[in-house]
C-alpha positions as CSV (number, residue, x, y, z in Angstrom):
1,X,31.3,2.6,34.2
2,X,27.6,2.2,35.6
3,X,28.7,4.2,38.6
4,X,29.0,7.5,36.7
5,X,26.2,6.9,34.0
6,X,23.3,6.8,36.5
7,X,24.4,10.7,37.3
8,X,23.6,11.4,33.4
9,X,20.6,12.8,32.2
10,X,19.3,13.2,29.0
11,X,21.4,15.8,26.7
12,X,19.3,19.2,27.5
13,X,19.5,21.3,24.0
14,X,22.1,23.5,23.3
15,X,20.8,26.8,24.6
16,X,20.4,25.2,28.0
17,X,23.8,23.7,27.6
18,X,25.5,26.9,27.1
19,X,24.0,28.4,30.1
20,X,25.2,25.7,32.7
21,X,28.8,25.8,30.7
22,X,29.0,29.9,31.3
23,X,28.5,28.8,35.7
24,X,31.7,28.6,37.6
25,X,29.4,27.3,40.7
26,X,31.1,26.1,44.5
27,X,29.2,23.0,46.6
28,X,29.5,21.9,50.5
29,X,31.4,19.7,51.7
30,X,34.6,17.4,50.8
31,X,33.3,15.2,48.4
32,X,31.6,15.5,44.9
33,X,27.4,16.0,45.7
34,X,25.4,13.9,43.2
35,X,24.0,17.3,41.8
36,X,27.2,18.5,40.9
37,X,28.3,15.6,39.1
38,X,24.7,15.2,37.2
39,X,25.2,19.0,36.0
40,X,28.5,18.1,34.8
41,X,27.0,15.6,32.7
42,X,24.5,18.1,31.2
43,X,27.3,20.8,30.2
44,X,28.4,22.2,33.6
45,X,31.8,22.7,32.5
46,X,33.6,24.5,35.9
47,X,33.6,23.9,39.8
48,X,35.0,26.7,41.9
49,X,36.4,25.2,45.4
50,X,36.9,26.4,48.2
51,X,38.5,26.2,52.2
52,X,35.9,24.2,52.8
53,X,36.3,21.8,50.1
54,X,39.6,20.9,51.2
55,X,41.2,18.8,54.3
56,X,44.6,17.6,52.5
57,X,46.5,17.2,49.0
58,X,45.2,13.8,48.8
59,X,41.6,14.7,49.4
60,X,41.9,17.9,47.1
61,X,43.3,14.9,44.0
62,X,40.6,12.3,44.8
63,X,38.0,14.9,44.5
64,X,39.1,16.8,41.4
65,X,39.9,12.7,40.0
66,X,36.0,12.5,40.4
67,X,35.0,15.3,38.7
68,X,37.0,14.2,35.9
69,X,35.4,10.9,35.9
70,X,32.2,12.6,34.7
71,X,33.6,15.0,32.7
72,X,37.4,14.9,31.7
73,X,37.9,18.6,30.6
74,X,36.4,20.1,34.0
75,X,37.9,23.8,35.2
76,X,38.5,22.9,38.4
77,X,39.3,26.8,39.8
78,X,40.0,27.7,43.1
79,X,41.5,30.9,44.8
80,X,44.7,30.5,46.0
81,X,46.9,33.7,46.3
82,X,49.2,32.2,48.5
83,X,49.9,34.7,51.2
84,X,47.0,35.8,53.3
85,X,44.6,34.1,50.9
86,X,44.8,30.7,50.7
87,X,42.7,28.2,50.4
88,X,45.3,24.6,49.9
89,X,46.5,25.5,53.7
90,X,43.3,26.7,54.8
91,X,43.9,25.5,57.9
92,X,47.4,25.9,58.6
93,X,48.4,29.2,57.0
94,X,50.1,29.2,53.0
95,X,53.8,27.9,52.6
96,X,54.1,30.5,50.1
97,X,54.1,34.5,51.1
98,X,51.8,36.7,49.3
99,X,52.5,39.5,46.6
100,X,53.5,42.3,48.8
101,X,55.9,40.5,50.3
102,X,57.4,39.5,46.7
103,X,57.1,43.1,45.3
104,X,59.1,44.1,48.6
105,X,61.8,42.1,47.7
106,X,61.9,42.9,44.0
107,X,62.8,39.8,42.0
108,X,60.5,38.3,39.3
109,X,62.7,35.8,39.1
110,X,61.8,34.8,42.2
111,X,58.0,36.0,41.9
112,X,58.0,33.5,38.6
113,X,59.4,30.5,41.0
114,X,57.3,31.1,43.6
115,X,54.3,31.2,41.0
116,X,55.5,27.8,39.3
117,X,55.9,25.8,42.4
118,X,52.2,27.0,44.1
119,X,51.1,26.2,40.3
120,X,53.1,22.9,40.6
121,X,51.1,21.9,43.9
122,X,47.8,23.3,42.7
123,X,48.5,20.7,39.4
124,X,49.4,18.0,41.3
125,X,45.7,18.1,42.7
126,X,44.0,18.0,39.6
127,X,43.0,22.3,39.8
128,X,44.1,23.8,36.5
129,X,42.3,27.1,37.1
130,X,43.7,29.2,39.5
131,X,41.8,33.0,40.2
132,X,45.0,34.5,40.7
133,X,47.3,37.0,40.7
134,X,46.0,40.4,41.8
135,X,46.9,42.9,39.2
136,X,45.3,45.7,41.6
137,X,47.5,49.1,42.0
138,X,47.4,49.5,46.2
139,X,47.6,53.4,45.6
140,X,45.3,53.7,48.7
141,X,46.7,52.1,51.8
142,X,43.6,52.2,53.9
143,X,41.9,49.8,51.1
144,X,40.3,47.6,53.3
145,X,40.4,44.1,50.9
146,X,43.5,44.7,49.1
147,X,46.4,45.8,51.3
148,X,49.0,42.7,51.1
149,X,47.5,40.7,47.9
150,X,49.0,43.8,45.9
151,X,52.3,43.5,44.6
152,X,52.6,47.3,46.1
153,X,51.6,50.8,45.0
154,X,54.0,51.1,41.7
155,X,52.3,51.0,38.1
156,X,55.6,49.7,36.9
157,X,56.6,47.2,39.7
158,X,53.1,45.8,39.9
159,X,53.1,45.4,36.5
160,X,56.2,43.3,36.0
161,X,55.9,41.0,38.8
162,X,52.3,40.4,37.8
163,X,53.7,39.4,34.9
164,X,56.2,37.0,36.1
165,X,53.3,35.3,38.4
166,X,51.1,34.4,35.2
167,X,54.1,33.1,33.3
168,X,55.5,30.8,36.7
169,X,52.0,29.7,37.4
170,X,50.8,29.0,33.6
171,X,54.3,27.2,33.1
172,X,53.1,24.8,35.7
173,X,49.9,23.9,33.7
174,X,47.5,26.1,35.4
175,X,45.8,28.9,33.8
176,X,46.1,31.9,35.7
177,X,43.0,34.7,36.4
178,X,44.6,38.7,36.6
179,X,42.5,40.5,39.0
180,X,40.4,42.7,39.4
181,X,39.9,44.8,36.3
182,X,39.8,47.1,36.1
183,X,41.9,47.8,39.4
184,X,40.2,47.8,43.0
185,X,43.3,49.5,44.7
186,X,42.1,53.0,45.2
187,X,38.9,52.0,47.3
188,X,37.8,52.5,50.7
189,X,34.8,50.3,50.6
190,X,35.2,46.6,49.9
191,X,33.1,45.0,47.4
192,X,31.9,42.4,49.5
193,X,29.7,44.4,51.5
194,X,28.8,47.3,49.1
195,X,30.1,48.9,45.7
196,X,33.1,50.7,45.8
197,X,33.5,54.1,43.6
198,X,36.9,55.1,41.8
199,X,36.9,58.9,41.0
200,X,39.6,58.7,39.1
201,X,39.6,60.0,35.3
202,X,40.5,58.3,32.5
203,X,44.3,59.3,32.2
204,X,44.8,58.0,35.4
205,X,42.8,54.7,35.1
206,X,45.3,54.4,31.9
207,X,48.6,54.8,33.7
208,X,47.9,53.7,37.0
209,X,45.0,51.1,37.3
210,X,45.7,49.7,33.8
211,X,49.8,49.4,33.5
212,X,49.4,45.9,35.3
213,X,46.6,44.4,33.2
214,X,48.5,45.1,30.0
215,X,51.3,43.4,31.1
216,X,49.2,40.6,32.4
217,X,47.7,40.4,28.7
218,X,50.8,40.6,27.2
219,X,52.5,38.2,29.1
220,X,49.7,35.3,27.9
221,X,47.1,35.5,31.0
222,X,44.5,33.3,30.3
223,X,42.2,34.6,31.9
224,X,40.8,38.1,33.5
225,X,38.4,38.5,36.1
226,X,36.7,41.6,36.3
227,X,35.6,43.9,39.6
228,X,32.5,45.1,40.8
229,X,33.6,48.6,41.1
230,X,32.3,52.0,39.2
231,X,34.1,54.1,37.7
232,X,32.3,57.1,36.7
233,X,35.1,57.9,34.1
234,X,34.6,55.3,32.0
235,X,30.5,54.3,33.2
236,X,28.9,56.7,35.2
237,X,26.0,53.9,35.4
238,X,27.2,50.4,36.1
239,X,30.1,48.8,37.5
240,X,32.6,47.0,35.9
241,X,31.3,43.6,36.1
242,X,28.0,45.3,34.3
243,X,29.6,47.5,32.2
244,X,29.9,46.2,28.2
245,X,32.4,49.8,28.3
246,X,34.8,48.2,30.7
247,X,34.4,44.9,29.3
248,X,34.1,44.5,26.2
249,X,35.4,48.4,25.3
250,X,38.4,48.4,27.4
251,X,39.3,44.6,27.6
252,X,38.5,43.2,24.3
253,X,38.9,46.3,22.4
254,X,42.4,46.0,20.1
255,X,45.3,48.0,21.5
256,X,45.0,50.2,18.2
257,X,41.9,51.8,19.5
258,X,43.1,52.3,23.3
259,X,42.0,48.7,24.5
260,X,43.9,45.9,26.3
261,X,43.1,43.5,23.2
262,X,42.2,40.2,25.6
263,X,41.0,37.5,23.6
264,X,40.8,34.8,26.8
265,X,38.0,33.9,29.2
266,X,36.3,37.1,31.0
267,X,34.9,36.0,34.8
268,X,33.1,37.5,37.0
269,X,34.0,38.1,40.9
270,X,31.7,36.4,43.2
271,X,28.3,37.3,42.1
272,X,27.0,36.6,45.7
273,X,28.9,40.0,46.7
274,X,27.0,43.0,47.9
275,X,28.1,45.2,45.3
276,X,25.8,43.1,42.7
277,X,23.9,41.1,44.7
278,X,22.5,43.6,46.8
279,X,21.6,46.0,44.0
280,X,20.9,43.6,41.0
281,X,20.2,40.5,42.3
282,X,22.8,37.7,41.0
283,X,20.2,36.3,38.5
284,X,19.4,39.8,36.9
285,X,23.2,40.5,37.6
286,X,24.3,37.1,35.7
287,X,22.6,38.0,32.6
288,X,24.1,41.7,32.6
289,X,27.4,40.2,33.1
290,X,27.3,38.0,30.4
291,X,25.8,40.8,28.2
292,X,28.3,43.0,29.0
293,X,31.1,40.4,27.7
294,X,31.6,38.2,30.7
295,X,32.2,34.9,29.5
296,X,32.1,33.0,33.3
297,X,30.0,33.7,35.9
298,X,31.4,32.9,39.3
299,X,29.2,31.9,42.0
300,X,29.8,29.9,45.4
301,X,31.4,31.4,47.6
302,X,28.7,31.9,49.8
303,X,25.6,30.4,47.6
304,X,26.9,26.8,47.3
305,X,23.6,24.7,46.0
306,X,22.1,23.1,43.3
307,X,19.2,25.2,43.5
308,X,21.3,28.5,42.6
309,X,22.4,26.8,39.6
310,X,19.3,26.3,38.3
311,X,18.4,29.6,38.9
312,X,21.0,31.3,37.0
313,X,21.1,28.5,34.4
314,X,17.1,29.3,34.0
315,X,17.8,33.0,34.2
316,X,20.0,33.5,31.1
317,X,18.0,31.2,28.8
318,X,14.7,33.2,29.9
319,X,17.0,35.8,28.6
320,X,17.6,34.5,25.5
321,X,14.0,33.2,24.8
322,X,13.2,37.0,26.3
323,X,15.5,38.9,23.4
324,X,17.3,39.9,26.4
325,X,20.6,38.8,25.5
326,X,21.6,37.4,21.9
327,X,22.1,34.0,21.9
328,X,25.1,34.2,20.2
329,X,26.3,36.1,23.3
330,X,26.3,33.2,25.7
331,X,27.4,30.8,22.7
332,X,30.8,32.7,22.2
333,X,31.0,33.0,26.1
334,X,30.5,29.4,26.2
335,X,33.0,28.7,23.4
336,X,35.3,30.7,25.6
337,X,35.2,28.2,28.3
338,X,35.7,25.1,26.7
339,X,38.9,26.7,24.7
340,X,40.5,27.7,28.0
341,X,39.5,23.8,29.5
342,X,41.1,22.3,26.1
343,X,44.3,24.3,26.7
344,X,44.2,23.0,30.2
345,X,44.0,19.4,28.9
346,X,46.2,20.1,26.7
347,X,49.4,21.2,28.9
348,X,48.4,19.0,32.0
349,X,50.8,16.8,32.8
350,X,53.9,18.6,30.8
351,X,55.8,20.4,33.5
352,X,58.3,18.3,33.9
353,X,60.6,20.7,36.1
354,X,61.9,19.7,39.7
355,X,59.8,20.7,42.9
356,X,61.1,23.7,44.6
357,X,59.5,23.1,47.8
358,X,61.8,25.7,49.9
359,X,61.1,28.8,48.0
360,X,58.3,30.3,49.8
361,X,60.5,30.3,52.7
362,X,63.6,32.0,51.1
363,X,61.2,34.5,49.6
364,X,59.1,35.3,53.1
365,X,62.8,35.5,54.5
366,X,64.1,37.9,51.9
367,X,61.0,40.2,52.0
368,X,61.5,40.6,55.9
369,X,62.0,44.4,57.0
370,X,64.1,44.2,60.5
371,X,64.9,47.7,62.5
372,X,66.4,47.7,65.5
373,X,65.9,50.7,68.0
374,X,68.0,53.1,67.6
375,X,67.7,53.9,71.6
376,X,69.1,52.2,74.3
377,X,70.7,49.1,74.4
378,X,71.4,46.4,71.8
379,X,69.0,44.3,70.9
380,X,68.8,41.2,73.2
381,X,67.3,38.4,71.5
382,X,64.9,36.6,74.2
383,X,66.8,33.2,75.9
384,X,63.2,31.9,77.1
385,X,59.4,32.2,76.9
386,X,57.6,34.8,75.6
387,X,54.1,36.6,75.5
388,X,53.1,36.9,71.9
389,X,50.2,39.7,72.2
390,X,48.5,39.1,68.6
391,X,46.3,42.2,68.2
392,X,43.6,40.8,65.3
393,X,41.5,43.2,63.4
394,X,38.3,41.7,61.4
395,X,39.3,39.7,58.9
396,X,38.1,40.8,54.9
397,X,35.6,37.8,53.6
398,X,38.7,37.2,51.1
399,X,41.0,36.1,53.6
400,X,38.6,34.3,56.5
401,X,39.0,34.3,59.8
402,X,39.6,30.5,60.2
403,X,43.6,30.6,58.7
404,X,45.6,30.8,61.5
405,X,48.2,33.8,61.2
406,X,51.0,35.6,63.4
407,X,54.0,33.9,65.3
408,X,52.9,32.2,68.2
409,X,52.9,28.7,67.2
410,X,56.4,29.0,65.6
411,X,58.2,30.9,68.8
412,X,56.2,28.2,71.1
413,X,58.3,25.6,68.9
414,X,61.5,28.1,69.2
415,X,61.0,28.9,72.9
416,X,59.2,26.4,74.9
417,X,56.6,27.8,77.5
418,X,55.6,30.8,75.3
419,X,52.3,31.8,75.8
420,X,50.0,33.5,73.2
421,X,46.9,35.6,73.6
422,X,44.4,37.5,70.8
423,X,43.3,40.7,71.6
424,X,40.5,42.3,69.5
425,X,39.2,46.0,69.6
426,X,36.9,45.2,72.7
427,X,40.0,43.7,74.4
428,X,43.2,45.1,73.5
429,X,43.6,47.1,76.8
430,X,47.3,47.6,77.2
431,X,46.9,46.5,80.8
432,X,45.6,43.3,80.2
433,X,48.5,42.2,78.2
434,X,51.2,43.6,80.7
435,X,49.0,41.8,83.5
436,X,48.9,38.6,81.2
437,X,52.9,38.7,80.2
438,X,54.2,39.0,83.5
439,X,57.9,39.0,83.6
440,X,58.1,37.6,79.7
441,X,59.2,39.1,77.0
442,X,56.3,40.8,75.3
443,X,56.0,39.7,71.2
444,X,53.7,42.4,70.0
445,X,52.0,41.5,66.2
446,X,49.8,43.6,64.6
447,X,48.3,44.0,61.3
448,X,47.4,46.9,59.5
449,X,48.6,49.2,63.0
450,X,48.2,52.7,60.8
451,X,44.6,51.6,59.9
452,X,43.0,50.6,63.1
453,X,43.4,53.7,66.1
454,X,42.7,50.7,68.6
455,X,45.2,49.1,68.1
456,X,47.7,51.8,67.7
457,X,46.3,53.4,71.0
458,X,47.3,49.9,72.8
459,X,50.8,49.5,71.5
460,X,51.5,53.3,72.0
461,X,50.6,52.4,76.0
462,X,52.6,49.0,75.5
463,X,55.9,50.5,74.8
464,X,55.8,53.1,77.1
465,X,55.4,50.5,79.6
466,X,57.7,48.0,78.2
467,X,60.0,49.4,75.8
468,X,61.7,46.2,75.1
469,X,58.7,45.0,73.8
470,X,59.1,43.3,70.2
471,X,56.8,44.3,67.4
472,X,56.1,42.4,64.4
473,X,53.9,44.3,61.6
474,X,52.2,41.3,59.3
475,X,49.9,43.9,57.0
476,X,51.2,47.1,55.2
477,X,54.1,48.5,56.8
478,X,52.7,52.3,56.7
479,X,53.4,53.5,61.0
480,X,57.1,53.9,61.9
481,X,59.0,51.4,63.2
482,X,58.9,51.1,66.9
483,X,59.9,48.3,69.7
484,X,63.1,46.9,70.8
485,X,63.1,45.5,67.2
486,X,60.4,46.3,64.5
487,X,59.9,43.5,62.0
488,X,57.9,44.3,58.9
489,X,57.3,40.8,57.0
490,X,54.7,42.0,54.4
491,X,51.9,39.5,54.5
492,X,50.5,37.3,57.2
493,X,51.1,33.5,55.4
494,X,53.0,30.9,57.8
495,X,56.5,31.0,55.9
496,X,56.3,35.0,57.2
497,X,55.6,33.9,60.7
498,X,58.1,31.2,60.1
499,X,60.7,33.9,59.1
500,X,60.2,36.9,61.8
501,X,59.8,34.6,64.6
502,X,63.5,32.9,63.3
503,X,64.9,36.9,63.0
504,X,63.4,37.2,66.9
505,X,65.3,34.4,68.7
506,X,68.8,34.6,65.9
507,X,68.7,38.8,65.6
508,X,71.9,39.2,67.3
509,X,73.5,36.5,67.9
């Protein structure tokens, strides 16, 4: 078709090749840019997308069908946790709760269901790479970027359902990417902004941090991305992403000699993140990675152009021409990539199981935490409006700030005439939310109460005034229950909104 060979150019050689394959790059807007597609032509083989690459399933399959049209083995990834991170219902909140919730109701059966049908929708629109699950150990609950999108604080239990999510979504056709090696759960600091350091020593790293990435290996993950954390332990010097220890003598090494024996495709977190970007710079910081043992360097996120590209396409063959890195470095990382795109081609289109479109809900139901007070009355379900008081904290870059989140729009469908209000830490004065509810029942939601004093300070004041007041915790459940009724749902996705606002108007009836 003349259409798609006016984007070719002439075949660059093979060293140039290589380093466009190893780029897992993200572009503007909705539709394919003429860039994009050209670099596909010349050995791009991988487009990361993103919330705002995405208005609908049908615009999601037209624009991965175009990428195909120019080259029909394209990793189409994208980063879709379901849960709190979602980027398929960007704009309307995931149909699919996210691994906290999951790990609070304990069933990898249904963790491998939920895995196959997000997998099933992610197919169905042409995405075949999916940078999911988190493997990561939340043993610290004040991480500030981890929290909900860890199965929960358990070695063991992390381990198995991380499992169960790589087999249900790589069932589906869609390879899955454990994250972050080598475990981003004990930090304080989010990598976004700045490096985060893990003191821990090397026994623990092994049976803490490590338990989930084993079973993620063993159970067939095809891919691994790694973290840009240090750990002094095992590389006093660089961080993970950096580090050819963590990478390619922890990962890659055979189990015989303490390693996790991965043979797939090693990619990098966002190299646009603080923790590389401001210290190495992402072109310097590409060509380490790949050194290291990182097979795919992800970039996009936040640097979406051609010209980035080019940069860190230029960057790792000045590195080979340089004696930097060996070119047979970047060939076996390239190799890499196009053997995880062939099994991709491979499987798509073989799942021929029935849709399961329900069993996000069941699960968000099932991991719902409901105390009633113990004080007082029974609980009295509200028969009309009510004031839903959503007290928002700053939202981690992983999850955005443009999902929507809470229970307002469901308990305005339930109850007619409910009103809804956000309060942030320069407005959450109790007062103005008793002013602003007037004779309503107040619907209280907060997330992450034990890690922001602002917010606990204005629901302490709350209750006192109101004690009937409902609470409804959508982070980690770590403060004691309080409220008329105390619902913990685990994660912030709709289907958890969906289920506690459906346990406010039914508890008690």
């Amino acid at each position: 078709m003349t259409i798609l060979t006016q984007h070719r150019s002439p075949h660059p050689d093979t060293l140039t090749r290589d380093a466009l394959t190893v780029l897992q790059p993200g572009f503007t807007g909705t539709t394919a840019p003429d860039w994009l597609l050209r670099r596909l032509g010349e050995g791009l083989s991988s487009v990361g997308l993103f919330g705002r690459n995405i208005t609908s399933p049908e615009q999601l399959a037209a624009l991965t069908e175009r990428l195909r049209a120019e080259r029909g083995d394209v990793l189409v990834a994208i980063d879709e946790e379901g849960g709190d991170v979602t980027r398929l219902e960007v704009r309307t909140g995931s149909s699919f709760p996210g691994n906290l919730a999951l790990g609070t109701v304990d069933d990898t059966g249904l963790t491998r269901a939920v895995a196959h049908e997000l997998g099933r929708r992610l197919a169905a629109c042409g995405v075949n790479l999916n940078w999911a699950p988190s493997g990561d150990v939340n043993s610290d609950p004040d991480n500030p970027v981890i929290g909900v999108r860890s199965f929960g604080a358990d070695p063991a239990l992390v381990a198995r359902h991380t499992a169960a999510y790589v087999e249900g979504l790589q069932a589906a056709g869609v390879a899955a990417c454990t994250k972050h090696f080598p475990g981003h759960g004990d930090t304080a600091v989010d990598s976004h902004h700045d490096l985060p350091r893990i003191d821990a020593d090397l026994a623990t790293l092994h049976a803490r941090e490590l338990v989930p990435f084993r079973a993620a290996v063993a159970a067939g993950t095809k891919a691994v991305m790694s973290a840009h954390i240090l750990l002094p332990a095992l590389d006093p010097a660089l961080p993970a992403t950096l580090s050819p220890r963590a990478l390619h003598g922890l990962l890659r090494a055979p189990v015989t000699a303490g390693g996790l024996g991965f043979d797939g495709l090693i990619v990098t977190d966002g190299m646009e993140m603080r923790a590389i970007a401001g210290t190495y710079g992402i072109e310097r910081g590409s060509v380490m990675a790949i050194a290291a043992g990182a097979d795919a360097i992800c970039v996009g996120g936040g640097l979406a152009d051609e010209g980035t590209v080019l940069r860190l396409r230029d960057a790792l063959v000045a590195a080979v021409r340089d004696g930097e890195l060996a070119e047979e470095r970047l060939a076996d990382a390239a190799a890499r990539v196009r053997a995880l795109a062939g099994w991709t081609s491979s499987v798509a289109g073989s799942d021929a199981s029935a849709s399961d479109p329900e069993v996000g809900l069941v699960a968000a139901r099932r991991a719902l935490r409901v105390t009633r007070s113990g004080a007082g009355p029974a609980y009295e379900p509200p028969a009309g409006p009510v004031y839903v008081a959503a007290f928002t904290p700053v939202a981690n870059i992983a999850v955005g700030d443009e999902t929507p989140w809470g229970v307002g729009a469901e308990l305005t469908r339930l109850r007619p005439g409910t009103l809804t209000e956000t309060y942030g830490p320069e407005s959450a004065g109790a007062e103005a939310v008793l002013a602003a509810a007037g004779e309503r029942r107040i619907v209280a939601v907060v997330r992450d109460v034990h890690r922001h004093p602002w917010m606990a300070r204005a629901l302490g004041i709350l209750l006192a005034a109101r004690p009937d007041t409902i609470v409804v915790e959508m982070g980690l459940n770590e403060a004691p229950a309080s409220g008329a009724l105390h619902i913990a749902t685990h994660g912030a996705a709709r289907v958890c909104g969906v289920a506690a606002a459906a346990a406010i108007v039914g508890a008690g009836e």
